[in-house]
C-alpha positions in Angstrom: 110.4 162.8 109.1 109.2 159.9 107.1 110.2 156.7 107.4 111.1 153.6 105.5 108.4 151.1 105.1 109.5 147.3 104.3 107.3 146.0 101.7 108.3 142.0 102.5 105.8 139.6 102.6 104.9 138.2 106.4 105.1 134.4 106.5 101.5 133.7 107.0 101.2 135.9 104.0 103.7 133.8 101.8 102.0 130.9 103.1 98.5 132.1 101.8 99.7 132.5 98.4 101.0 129.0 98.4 97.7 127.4 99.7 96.0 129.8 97.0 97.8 128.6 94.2 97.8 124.5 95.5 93.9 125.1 95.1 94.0 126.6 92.0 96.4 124.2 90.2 94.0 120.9 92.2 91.1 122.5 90.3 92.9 123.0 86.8 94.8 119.4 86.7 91.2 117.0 87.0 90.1 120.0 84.5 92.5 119.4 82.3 92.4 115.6 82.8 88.8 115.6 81.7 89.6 117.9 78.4 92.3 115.8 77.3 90.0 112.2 78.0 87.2 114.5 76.1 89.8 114.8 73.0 90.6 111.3 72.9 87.1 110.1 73.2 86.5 112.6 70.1 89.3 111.3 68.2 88.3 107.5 68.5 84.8 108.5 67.6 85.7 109.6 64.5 88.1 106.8 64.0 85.5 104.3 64.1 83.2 106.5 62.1 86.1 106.4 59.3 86.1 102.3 59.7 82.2 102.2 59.4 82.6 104.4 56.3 84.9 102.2 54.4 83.3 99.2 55.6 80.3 100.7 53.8 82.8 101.3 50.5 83.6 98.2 50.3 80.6 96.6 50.6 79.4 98.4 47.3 81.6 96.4 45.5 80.6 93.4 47.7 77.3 92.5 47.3 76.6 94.5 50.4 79.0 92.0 52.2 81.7 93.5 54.8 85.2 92.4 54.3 85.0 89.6 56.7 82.4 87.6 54.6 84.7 87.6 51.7 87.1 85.6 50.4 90.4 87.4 50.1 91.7 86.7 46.7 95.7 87.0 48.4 94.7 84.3 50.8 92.0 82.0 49.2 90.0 82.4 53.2 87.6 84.3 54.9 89.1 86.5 57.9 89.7 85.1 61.1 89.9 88.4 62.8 89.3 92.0 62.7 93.0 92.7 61.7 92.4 90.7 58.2 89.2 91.8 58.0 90.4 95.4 58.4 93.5 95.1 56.1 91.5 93.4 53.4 90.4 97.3 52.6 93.7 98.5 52.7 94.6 96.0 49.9 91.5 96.9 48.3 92.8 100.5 48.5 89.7 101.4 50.0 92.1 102.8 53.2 94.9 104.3 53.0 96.4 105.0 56.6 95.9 102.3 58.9 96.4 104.3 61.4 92.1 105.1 61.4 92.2 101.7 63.1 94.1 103.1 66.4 92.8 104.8 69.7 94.3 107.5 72.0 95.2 105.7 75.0 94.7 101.9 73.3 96.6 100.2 70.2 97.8 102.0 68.0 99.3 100.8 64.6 102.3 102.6 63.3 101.7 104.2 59.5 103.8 101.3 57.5 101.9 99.2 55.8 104.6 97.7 53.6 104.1 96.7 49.9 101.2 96.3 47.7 99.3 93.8 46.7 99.9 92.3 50.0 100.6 95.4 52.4 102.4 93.2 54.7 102.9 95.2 57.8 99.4 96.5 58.3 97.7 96.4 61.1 100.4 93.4 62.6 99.5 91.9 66.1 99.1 95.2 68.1 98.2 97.8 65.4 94.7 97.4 65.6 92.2 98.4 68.5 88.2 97.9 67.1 86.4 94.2 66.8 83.7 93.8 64.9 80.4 91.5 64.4 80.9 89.2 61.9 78.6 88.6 59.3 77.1 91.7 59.3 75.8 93.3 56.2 75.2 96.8 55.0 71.1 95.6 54.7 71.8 94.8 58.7 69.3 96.4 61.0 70.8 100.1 61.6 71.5 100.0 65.5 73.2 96.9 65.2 76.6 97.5 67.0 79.2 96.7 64.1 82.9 98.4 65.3 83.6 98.4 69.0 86.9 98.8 71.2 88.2 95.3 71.5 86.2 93.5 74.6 87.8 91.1 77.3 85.1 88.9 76.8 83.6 87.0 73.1 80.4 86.4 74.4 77.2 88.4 73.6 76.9 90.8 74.6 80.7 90.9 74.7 82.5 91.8 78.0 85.0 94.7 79.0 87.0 95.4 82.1 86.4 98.3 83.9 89.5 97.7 85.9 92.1 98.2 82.7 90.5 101.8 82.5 92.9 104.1 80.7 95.3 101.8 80.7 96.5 100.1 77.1 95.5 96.8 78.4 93.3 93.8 76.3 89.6 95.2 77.0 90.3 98.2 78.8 87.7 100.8 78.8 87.9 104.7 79.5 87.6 106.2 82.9 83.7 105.3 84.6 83.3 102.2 82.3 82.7 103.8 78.7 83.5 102.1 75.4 82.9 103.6 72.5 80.4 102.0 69.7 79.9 102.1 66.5 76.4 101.0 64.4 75.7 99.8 61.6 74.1 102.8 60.5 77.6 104.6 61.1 76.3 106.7 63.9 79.2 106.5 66.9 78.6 107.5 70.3 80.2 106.6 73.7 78.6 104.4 75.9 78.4 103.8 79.4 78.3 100.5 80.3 76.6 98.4 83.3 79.5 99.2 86.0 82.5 100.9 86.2 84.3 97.8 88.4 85.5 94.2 87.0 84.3 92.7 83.5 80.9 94.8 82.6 78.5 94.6 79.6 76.4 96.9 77.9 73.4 98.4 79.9 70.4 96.7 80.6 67.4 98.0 79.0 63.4 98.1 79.4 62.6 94.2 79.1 65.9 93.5 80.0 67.3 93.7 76.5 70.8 96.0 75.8 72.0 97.8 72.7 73.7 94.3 71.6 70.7 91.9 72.4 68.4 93.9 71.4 69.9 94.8 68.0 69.8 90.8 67.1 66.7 90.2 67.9 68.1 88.0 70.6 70.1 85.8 68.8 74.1 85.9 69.4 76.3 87.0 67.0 80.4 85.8 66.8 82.8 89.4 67.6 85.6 88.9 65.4 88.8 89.2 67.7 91.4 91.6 67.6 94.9 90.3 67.6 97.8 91.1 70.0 101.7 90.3 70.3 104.7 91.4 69.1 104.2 94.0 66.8 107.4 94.0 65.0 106.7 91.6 62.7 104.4 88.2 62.8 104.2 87.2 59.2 102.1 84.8 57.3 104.2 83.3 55.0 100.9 82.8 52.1 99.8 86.2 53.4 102.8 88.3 53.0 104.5 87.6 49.9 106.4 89.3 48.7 107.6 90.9 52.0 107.6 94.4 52.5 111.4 96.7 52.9 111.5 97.9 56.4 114.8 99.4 58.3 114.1 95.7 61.1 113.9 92.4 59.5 110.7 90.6 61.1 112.3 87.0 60.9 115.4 88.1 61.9 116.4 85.4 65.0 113.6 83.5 64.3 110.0 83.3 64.0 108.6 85.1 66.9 105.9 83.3 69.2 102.2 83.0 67.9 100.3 86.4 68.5 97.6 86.3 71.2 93.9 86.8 70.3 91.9 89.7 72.7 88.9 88.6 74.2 89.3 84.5 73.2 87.9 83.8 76.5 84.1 81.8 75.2 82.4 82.7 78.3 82.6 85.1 81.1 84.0 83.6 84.6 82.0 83.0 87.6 80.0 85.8 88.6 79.9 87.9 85.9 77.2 89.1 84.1 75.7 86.3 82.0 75.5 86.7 78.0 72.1 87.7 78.4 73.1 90.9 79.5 
């Protein structure tokens, strides 16, 4: 006569499974990590590609000047960081989503740009993630580095930290100390910096030059600053007439405090890599 067999799993054979399948799912979550950093890396690339390429639009127009050597006609001044620089060509209707001038895993602006002429709520303290080199013209030397995430540092080379890595911090960089750079011959690549660990500059190349140094011949160059704070609404009240409709009022309880400035440190504390970099 034949008998009933019991198909149950044994303990120890449960308990293989499990250890099976904690393996498997250690293996796909850095996999998966690394995919999703890939993506984001990808997607700021061709962010700063898109900057680059209306940077080059506009200098057409511009005597082969960038939008921060111009006067803006709204305000009568030059630009005093990358976020006027920047919204200069969305009032030029040269761009037409700020939201090119955000990063996965960094600043990140939110679409409203408000009214034209003066497009009042673009790229407001917050919205904006890239500096840029000032001065710079579309005749610059090619590998000039031209639109950059926003550095800790001013100096040049200009500084990151390694520590803020994929965090949305003020010079943060990605995971193993990698910005990503921009030239002025609108190639974009990330780039591995010096270190991975504290405030880090480009890499040192043969003669001791790096992709900043070297591009200038040796002579520094001023990074315009991006500008932080309280991204609901920091007006200028020449800049930003007439104001934009928006569901918040910006002034509403007051005029909020003065927005902070990334990377307005002049030179790099003690022990850091000198500008020389």
């Amino acid at each position: 006569m034949k008998t009933k067999r019991n198909h149950a799993f044994t303990l120890i054979e449960l308990l293989v499974v499990i250890t099976i399948i904690a393996i498997l799912a250690g293996l796909a979550v850095p996999a998966y990590n690394m995919v999703q950093t890939l993506a984001n890396q990808n997607k700021g690339v061709n962010n700063a590609r898109q900057i680059i390429l209306a940077m080059k639009l506009f200098s057409k127009d511009h005597s082969s000047q960038y939008p921060d050597s111009v006067a803006n006609p709204l305000t009568g001044s030059l630009a005093q960081n990358a976020n006027d620089a920047f919204r200069f060509m969305i009032q030029e209707k040269i761009v037409s989503d700020e939201r090119i001038f955000g990063c996965p895993a960094g600043y990140n602006p939110d679409g409203n740009l408000g009214q034209s002429p003066s497009y009042s709520y673009a790229l407001l303290p917050g919205e904006n993630h890239w500096s840029m080199t000032a001065n710079q013209t579309d005749t610059t030397v090619g590998n000039m580095p031209l639109v950059y995430e926003n550095p800790a540092s001013l100096s040049w080379p200009p500084l990151w930290n390694a520590d803020m890595a994929g965090k949305i911090a003020p010079g943060r960089t990605w995971t193993g100390g990698k910005i990503i750079i921009g030239r002025n011959d609108g190639s974009v690549a990330v780039e591995a910096l010096a270190g991975d660990k504290g405030m880090v500059g480009p890499r040192v190349m043969a003669g001791g030059m790096n992709l900043f140094t070297q591009a200038s011949d040796g002579i520094p160059q001023r990074v315009l600053p991006v500008v932080i704070g309280n991204a609901s609404g920091i007006l200028d009240p020449i800049r930003d007439i007439p104001p934009a409709p928006r569901g918040d009022t910006p002034l509403a309880g007051g005029m909020p405090s003065a927005p902070q400035v990334l990377g307005s440190a002049p030179a790099a504390p003690d022990g850091l890599p000198p500008s020389g970099l």
